[in-house]
C-alpha positions, 0 to 999 in steps of 0.5 A, spaced: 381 593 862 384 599 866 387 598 872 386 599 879 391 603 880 390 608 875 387 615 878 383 621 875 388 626 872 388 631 877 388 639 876 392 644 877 391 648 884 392 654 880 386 653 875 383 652 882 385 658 885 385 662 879 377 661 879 376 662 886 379 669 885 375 671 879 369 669 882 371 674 888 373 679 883 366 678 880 362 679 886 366 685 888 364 688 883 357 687 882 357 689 890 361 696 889 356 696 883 349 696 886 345 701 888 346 703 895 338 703 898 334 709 901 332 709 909 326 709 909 326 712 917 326 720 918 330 721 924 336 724 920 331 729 918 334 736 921 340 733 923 345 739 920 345 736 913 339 737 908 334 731 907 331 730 900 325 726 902 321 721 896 314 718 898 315 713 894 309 709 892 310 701 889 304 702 886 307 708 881 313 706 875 314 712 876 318 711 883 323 706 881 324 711 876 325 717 881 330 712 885 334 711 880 335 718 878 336 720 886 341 713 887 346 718 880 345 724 885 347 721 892 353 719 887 354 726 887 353 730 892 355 724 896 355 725 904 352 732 903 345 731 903 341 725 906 336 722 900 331 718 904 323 714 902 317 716 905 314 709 903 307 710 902 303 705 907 308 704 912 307 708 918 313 712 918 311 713 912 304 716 913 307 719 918 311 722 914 305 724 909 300 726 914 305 731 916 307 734 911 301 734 907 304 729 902 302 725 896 305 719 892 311 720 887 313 727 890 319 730 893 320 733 899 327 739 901 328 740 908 333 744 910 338 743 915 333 745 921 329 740 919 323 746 915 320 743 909 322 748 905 319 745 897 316 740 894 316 737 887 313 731 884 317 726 880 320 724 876 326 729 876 332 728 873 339 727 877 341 734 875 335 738 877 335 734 884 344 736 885 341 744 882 334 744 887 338 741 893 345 746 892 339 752 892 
């Protein structure tokens, strides 16, 4: 029989702090790794910086698409340009569509002023976006 005195061995406080750390570290990188989202509110349109809008429609596979390739843009062209969502079905984002005239899955320039300067429909890759905006 054990005796009542005997207690568990116990951890070593480094082993605790060690996995703490990675954890920390994990979810740092997972953070840094992560997709910044797109406002889906128009307001910074005409605000001395080009503006990409995309109507993105949830219904389309093809807008998952787009925002990925608009997500490797931004990561070029960083505070240059703001990349923004129309989303179709909100009221921003009729909006925004009723306006301009726009459909599902296009993309829409404007320029610094806030003019609607062109259109495209997506997809269109990260590369066509940073030559299309550098125009």
């Amino acid at each position: 029989m054990g005796t009542p005195d005997s207690t568990p061995p116990r951890r070593k406080p480094w082993v605790t702090l060690a996995v703490i750390a990675s954890i920390v570290l994990l979810l740092t990188i997972l953070m840094s790794v992560m997709p910044k989202g797109f406002k889906a509110t128009h307001e910074q349109i005409g605000t001395g910086k080009p503006a990409l809008v995309f109507v993105y429609d949830p219904a389309l596979t093809i807008s998952n698409s787009q925002t990925e390739q608009m997500n490797e843009a931004r990561a070029h062209l960083g505070d240059n340009v703001h990349f923004l969502l129309a989303r179709v079905g909100t009221p921003e984002g009729q909006e925004l569509m009723a306006k301009h005239h726009a459909g599902s899955a296009e993309l829409l320039l404007f320029d610094p002023q806030g003019n609607l300067t062109e259109r495209k429909f997506a997809v269109r890759s990260a590369n066509e976006l940073i030559q299309w905006v550098r125009q």
